[in-house]
Residue frames as a rotation matrix with the C-alpha (Angstrom) as fourth column:
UNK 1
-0.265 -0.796 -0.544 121.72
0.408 0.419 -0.811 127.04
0.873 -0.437 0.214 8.65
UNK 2
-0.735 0.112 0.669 120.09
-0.291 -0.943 -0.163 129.56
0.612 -0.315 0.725 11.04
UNK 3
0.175 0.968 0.178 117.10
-0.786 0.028 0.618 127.99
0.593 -0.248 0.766 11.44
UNK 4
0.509 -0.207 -0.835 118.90
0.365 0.931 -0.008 124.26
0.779 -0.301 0.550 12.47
UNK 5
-0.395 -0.818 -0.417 120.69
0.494 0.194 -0.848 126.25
0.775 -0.541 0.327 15.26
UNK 6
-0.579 0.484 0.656 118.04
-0.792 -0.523 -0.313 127.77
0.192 -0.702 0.686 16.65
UNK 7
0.598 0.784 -0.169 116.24
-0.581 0.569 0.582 124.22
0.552 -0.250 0.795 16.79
UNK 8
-0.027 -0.956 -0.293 118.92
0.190 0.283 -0.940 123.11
0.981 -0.081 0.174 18.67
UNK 9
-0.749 -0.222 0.625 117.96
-0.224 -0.802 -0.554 125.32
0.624 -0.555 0.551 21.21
UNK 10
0.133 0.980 0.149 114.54
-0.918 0.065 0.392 123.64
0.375 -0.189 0.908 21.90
UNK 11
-0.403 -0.643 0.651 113.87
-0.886 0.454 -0.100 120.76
-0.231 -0.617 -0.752 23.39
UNK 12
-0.988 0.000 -0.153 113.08
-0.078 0.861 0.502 117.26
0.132 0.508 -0.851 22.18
UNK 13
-0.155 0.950 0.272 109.62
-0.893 -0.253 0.373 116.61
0.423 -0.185 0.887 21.65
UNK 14
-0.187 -0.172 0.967 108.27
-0.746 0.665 -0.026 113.47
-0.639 -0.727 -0.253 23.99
UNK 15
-0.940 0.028 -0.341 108.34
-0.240 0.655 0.716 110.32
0.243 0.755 -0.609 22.43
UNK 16
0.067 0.980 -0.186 104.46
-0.554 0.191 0.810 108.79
0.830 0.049 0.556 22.31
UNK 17
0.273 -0.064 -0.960 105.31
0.621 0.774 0.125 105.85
0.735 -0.630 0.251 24.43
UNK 18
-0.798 -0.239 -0.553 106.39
0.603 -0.309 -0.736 108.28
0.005 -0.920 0.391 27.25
UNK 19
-0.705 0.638 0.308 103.33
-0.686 -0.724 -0.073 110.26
0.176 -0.263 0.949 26.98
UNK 20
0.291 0.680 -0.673 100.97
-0.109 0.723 0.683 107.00
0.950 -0.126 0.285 27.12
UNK 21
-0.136 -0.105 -0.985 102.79
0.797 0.580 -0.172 106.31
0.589 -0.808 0.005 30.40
UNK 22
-0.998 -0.050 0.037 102.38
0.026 -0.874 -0.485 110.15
0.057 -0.483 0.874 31.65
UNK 23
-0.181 0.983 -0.018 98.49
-0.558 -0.088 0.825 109.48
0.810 0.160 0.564 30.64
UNK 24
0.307 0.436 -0.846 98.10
0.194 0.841 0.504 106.32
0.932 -0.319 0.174 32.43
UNK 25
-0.714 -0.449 -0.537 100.38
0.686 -0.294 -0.666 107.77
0.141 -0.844 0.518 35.65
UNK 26
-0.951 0.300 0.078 98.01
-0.308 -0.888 -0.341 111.08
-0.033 -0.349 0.937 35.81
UNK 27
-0.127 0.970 -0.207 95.05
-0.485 0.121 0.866 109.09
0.865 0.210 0.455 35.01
UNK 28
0.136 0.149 -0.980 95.59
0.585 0.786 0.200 106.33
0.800 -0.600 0.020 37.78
UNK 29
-0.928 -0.254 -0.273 96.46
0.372 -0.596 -0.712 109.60
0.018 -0.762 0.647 40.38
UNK 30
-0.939 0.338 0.073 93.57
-0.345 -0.907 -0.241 111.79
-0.016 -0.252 0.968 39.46
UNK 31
-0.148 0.961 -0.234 91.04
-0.518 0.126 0.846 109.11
0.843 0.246 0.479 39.06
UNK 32
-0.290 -0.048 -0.956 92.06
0.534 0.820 -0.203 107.35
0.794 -0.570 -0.213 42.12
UNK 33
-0.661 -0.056 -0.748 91.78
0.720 0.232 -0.654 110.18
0.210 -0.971 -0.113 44.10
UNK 34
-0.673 0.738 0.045 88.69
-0.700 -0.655 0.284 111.22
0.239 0.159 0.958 42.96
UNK 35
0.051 0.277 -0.960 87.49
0.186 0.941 0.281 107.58
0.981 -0.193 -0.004 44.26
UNK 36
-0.570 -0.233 -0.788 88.28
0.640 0.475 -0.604 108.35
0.515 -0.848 -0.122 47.12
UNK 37
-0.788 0.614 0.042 86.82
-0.504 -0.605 -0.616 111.80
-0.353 -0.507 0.786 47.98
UNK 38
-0.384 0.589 -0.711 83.68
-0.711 0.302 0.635 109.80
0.589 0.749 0.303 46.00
UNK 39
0.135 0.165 -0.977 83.93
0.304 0.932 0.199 107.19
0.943 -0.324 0.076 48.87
UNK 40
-0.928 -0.372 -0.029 84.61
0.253 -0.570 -0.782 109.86
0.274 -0.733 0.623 51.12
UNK 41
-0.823 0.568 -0.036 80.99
-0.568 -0.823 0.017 111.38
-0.020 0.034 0.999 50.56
UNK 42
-0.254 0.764 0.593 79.10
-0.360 0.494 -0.791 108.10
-0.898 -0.415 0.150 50.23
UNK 43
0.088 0.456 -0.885 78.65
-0.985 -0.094 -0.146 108.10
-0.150 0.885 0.441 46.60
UNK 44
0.130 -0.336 -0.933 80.06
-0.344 0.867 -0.360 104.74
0.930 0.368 -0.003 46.60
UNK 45
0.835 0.033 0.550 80.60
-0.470 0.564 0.679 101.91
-0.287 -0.825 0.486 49.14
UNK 46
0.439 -0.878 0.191 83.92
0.898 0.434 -0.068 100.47
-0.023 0.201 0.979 47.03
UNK 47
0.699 -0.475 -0.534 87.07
-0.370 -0.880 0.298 102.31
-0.611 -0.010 -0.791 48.16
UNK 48
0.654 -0.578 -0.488 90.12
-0.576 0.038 -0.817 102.20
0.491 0.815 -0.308 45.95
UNK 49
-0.170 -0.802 0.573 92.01
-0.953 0.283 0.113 100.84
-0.252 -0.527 -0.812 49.08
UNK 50
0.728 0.521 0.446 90.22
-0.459 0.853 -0.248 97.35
-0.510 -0.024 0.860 47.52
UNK 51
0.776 -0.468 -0.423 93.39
-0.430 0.099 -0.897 96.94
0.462 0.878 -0.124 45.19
UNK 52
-0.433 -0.855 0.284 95.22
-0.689 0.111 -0.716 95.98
0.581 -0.506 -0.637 48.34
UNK 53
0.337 0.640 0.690 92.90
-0.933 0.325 0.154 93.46
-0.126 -0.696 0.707 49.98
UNK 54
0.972 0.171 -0.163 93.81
-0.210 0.941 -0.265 90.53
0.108 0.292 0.950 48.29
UNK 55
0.371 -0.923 -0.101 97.39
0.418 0.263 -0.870 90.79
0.829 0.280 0.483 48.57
UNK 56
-0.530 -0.653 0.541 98.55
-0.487 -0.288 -0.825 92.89
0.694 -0.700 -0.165 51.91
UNK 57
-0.180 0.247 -0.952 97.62
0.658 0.749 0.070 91.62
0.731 -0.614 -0.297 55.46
UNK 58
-0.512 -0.227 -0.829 96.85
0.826 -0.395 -0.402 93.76
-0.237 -0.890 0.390 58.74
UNK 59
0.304 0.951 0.050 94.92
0.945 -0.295 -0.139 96.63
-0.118 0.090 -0.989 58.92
UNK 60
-0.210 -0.656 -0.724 97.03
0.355 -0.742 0.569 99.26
-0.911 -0.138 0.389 57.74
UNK 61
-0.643 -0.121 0.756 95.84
0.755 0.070 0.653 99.02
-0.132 0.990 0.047 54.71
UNK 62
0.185 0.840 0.510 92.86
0.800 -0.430 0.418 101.21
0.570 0.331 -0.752 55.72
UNK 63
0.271 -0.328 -0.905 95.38
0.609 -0.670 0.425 103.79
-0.746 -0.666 0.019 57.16
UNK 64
0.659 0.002 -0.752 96.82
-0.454 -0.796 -0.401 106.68
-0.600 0.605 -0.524 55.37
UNK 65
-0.517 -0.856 0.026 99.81
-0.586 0.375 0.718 104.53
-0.624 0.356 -0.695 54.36
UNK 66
-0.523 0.081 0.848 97.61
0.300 0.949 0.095 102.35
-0.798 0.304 -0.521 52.85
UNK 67
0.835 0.516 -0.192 95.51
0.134 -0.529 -0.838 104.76
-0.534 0.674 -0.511 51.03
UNK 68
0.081 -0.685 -0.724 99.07
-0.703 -0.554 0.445 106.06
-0.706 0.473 -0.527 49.85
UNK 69
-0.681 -0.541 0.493 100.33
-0.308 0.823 0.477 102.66
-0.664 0.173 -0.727 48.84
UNK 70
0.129 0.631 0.765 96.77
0.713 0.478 -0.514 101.41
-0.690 0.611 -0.388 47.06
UNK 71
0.901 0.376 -0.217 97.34
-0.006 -0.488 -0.873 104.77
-0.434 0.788 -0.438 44.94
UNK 72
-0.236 -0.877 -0.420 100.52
-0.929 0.076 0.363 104.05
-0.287 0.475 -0.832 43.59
UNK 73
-0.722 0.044 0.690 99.06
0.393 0.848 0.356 100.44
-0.570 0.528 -0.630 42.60
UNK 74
0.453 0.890 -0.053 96.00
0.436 -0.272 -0.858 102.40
-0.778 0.365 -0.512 41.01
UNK 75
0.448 -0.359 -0.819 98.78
-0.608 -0.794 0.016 104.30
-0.656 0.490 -0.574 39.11
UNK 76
-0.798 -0.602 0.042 100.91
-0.473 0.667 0.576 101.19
-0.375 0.439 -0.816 38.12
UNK 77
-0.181 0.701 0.690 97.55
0.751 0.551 -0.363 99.37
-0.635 0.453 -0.626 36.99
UNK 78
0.644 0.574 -0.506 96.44
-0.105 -0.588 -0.802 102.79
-0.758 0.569 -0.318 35.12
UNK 79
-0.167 -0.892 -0.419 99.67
-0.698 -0.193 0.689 102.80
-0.696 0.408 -0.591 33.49
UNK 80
-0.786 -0.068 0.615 99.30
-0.017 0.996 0.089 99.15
-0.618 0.059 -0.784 32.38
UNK 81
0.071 0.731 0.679 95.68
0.767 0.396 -0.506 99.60
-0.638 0.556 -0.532 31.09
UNK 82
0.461 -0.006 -0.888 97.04
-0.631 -0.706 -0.322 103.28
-0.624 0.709 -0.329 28.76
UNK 83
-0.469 -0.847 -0.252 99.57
-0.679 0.163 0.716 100.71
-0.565 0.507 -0.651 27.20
UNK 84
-0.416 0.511 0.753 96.37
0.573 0.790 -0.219 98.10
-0.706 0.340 -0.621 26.56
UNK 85
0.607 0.514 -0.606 94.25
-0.053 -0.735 -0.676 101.28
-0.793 0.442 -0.419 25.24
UNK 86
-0.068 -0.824 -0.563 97.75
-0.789 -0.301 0.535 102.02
-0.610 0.481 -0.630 23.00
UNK 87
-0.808 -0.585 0.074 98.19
-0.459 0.703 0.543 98.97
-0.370 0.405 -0.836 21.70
UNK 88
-0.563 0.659 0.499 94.38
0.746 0.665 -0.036 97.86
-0.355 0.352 -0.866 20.76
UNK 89
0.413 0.891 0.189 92.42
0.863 -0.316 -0.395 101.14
-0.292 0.326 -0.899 19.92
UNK 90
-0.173 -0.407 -0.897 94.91
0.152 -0.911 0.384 104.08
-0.973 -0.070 0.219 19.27
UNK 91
-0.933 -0.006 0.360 94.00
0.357 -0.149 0.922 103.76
0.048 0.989 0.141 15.77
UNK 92
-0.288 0.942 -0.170 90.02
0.946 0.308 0.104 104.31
0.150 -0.131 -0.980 16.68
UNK 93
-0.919 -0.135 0.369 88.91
0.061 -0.977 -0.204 107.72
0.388 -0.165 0.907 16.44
UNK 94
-0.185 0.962 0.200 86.14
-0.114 -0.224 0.968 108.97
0.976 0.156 0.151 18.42
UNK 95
-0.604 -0.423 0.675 85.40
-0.717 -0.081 -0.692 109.34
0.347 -0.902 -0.255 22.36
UNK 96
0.703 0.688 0.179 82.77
-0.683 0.582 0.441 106.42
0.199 -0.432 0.879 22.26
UNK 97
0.396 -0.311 -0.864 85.86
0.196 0.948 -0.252 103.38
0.897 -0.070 0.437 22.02
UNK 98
-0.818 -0.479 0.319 87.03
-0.194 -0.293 -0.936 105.65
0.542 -0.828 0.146 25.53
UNK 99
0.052 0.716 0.696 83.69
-0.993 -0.036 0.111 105.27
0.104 -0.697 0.709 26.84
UNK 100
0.771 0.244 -0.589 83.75
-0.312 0.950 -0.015 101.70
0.556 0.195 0.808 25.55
UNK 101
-0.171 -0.713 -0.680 86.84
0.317 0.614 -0.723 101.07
0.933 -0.339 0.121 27.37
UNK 102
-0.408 0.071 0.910 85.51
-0.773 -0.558 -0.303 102.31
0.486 -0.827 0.283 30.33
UNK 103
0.380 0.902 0.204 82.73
-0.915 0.334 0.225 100.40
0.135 -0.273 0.953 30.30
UNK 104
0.463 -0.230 -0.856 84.69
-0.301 0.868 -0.396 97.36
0.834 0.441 0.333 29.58
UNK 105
-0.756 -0.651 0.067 86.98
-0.251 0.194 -0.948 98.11
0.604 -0.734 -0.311 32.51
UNK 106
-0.500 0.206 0.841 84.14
-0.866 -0.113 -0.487 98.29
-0.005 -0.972 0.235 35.00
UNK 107
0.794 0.367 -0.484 82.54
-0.299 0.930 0.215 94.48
0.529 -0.026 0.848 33.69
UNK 108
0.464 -0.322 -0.825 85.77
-0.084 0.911 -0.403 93.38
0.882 0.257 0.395 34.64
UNK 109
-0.557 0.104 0.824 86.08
-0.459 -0.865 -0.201 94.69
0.692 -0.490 0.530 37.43
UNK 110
-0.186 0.776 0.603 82.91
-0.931 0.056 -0.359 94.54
-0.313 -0.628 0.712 39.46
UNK 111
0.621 0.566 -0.542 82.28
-0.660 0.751 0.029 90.83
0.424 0.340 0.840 37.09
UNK 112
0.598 -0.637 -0.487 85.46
0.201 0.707 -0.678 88.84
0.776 0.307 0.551 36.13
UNK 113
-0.462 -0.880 -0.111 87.79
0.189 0.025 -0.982 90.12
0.866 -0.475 0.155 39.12
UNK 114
0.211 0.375 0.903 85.28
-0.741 -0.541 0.398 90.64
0.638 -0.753 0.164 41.47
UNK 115
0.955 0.211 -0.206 85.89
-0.051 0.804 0.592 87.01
0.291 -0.555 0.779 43.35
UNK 116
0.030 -0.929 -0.368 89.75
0.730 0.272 -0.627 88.17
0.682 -0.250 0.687 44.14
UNK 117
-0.547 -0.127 0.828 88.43
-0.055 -0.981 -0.186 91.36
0.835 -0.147 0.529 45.65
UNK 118
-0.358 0.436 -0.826 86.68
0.934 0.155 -0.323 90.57
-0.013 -0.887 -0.463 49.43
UNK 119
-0.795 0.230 -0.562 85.92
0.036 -0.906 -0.421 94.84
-0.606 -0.355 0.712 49.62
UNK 120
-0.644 0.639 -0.420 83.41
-0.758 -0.606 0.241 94.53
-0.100 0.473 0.875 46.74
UNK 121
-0.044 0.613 0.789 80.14
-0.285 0.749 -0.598 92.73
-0.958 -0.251 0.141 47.21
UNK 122
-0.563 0.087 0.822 78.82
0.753 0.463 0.467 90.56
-0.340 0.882 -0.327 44.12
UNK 123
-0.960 0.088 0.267 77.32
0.102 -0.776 0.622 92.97
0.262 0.624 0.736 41.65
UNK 124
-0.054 0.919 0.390 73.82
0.354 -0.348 0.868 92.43
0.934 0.185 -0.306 42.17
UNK 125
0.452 0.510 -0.731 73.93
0.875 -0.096 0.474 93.41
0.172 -0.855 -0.490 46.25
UNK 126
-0.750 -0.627 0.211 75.83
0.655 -0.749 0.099 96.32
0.096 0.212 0.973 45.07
UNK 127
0.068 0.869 -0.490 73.64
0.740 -0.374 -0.559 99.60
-0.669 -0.325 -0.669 45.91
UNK 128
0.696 0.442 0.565 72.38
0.716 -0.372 -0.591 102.01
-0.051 0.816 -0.576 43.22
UNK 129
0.837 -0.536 -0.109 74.66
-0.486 -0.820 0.302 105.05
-0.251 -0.200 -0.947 44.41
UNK 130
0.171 -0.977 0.130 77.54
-0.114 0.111 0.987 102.83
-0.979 -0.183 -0.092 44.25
UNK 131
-0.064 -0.205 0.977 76.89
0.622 0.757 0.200 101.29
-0.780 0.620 0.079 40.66
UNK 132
0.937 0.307 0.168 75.65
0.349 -0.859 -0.374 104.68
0.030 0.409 -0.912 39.53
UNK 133
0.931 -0.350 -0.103 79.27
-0.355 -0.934 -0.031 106.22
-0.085 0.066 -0.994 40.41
UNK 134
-0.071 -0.854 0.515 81.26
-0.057 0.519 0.853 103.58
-0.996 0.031 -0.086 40.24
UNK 135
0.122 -0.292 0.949 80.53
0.854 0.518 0.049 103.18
-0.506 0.804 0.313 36.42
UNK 136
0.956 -0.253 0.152 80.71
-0.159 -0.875 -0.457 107.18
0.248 0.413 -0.876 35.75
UNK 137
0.347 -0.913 0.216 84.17
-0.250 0.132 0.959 106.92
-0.904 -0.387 -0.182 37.76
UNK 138
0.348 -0.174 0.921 84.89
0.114 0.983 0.142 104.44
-0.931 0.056 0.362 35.03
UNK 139
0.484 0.299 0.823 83.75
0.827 0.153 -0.542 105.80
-0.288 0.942 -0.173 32.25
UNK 140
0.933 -0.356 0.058 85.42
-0.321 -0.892 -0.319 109.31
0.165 0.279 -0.946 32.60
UNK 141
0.207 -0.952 0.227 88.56
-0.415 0.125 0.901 107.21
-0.886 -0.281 -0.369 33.45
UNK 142
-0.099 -0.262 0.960 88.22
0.766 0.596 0.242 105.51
-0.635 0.759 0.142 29.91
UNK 143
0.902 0.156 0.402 87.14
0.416 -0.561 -0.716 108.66
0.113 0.813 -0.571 28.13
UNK 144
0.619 -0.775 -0.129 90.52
-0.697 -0.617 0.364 110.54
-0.362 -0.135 -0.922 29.69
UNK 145
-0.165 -0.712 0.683 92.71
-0.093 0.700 0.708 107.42
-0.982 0.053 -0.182 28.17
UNK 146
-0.080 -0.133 0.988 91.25
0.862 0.489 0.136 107.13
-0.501 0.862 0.076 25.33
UNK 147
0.960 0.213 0.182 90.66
0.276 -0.826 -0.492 110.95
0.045 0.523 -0.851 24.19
UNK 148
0.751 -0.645 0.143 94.32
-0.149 0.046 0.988 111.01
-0.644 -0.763 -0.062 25.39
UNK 149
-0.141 -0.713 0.687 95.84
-0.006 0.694 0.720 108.84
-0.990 0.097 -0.102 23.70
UNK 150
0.633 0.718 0.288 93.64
0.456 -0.046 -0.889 109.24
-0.625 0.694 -0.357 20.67
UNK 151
0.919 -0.242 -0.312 94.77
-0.280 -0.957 -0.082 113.11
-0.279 0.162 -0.947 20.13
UNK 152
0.271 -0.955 -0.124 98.26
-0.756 -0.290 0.587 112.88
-0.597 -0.065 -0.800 20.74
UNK 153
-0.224 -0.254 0.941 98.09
0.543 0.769 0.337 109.75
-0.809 0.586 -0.034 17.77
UNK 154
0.643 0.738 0.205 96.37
0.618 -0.342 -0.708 112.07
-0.452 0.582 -0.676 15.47
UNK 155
0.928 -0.184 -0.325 98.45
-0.171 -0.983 0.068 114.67
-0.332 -0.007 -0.943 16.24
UNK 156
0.211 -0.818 0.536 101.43
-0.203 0.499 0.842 112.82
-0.956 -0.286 -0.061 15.82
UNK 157
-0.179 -0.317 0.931 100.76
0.777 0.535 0.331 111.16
-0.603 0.783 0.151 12.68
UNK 158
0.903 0.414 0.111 100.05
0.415 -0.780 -0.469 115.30
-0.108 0.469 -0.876 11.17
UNK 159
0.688 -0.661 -0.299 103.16
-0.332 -0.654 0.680 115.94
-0.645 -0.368 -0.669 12.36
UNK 160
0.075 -0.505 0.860 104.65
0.311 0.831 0.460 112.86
-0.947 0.233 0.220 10.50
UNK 161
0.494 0.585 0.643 102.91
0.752 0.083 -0.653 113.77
-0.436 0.807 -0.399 7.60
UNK 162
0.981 0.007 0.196 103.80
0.067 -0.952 -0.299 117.52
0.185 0.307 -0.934 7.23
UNK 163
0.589 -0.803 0.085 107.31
-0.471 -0.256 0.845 116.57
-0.657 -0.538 -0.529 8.42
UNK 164
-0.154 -0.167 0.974 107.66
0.641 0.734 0.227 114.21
-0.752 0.659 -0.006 5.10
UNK 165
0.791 0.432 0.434 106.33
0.599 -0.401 -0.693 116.94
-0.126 0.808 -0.576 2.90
């Protein structure tokens, strides 16, 4: 009886589905604005503000407001692609299907979405520096989703386990 009133005292653990969206929020902040200082320095020639080209008007976009504004869509897309990760590979153990989903993002990307995006040239007039960091970018943005998301399934389903026993 002791013990159930001192767990009382603690606090709920998060549910999974709210940590996938805390992944995909901190992922779509800390990779976006590591894109930028990246595009700050040259490493690249695509800025993140491209997520707003196709859809805002006026040149504000390439103000601070707009930098603000393109990282809160970088978050709401990051968000979007932890729930895709969740829902197709959380069973998949291992940090290659994060690399693999890295990689995947940046085909689609720089391939399949590149004709809605005016800021990014066609892949092949893309320079070396850019394709060189734009697909590390990528890939450490799929390995942090999927090693993410991975864990905290693992861990979960131990808990499950040992919480049945």
């Amino acid at each position: 009886m002791s013990n159930e009133k001192h767990m009382d005292q603690y606090p709920k653990p998060m549910s999974f589905l709210m940590m996938v969206f805390w992944t995909g929020l901190f992922g779509g902040f800390f990779w976006g604005v590591i894109g930028y200082v990246a595009y700050f320095f040259n490493f690249t020639d695509v800025s993140p503000n491209v997520i707003l080209e196709p859809w805002a008007l006026g040149d504000w976009k390439y103000s601070w407001l707009g930098k603000v504004i393109s990282l809160i869509f970088l978050m709401i897309v990051s968000i979007l692609s932890a729930f895709i990760y969740y829902v197709a590979l959380r069973k998949l153990k291992g940090i290659w299907f994060g690399i693999g989903f890295g990689i995947v993002l940046f085909l689609l990307v720089f391939y399949v979405l590149n004709p809605i995006f005016p800021g990014i040239k066609p892949f092949t007039e893309l320079g070396r520096d850019t394709v060189i960091t734009s697909i590390c970018l990528y890939i450490l943005y799929g390995t942090f989703i999927g090693y993410s998301i991975n864990y905290e399934y693992e861990i979960t389903k131990v808990q499950d386990k040992e919480a049945s026993t």
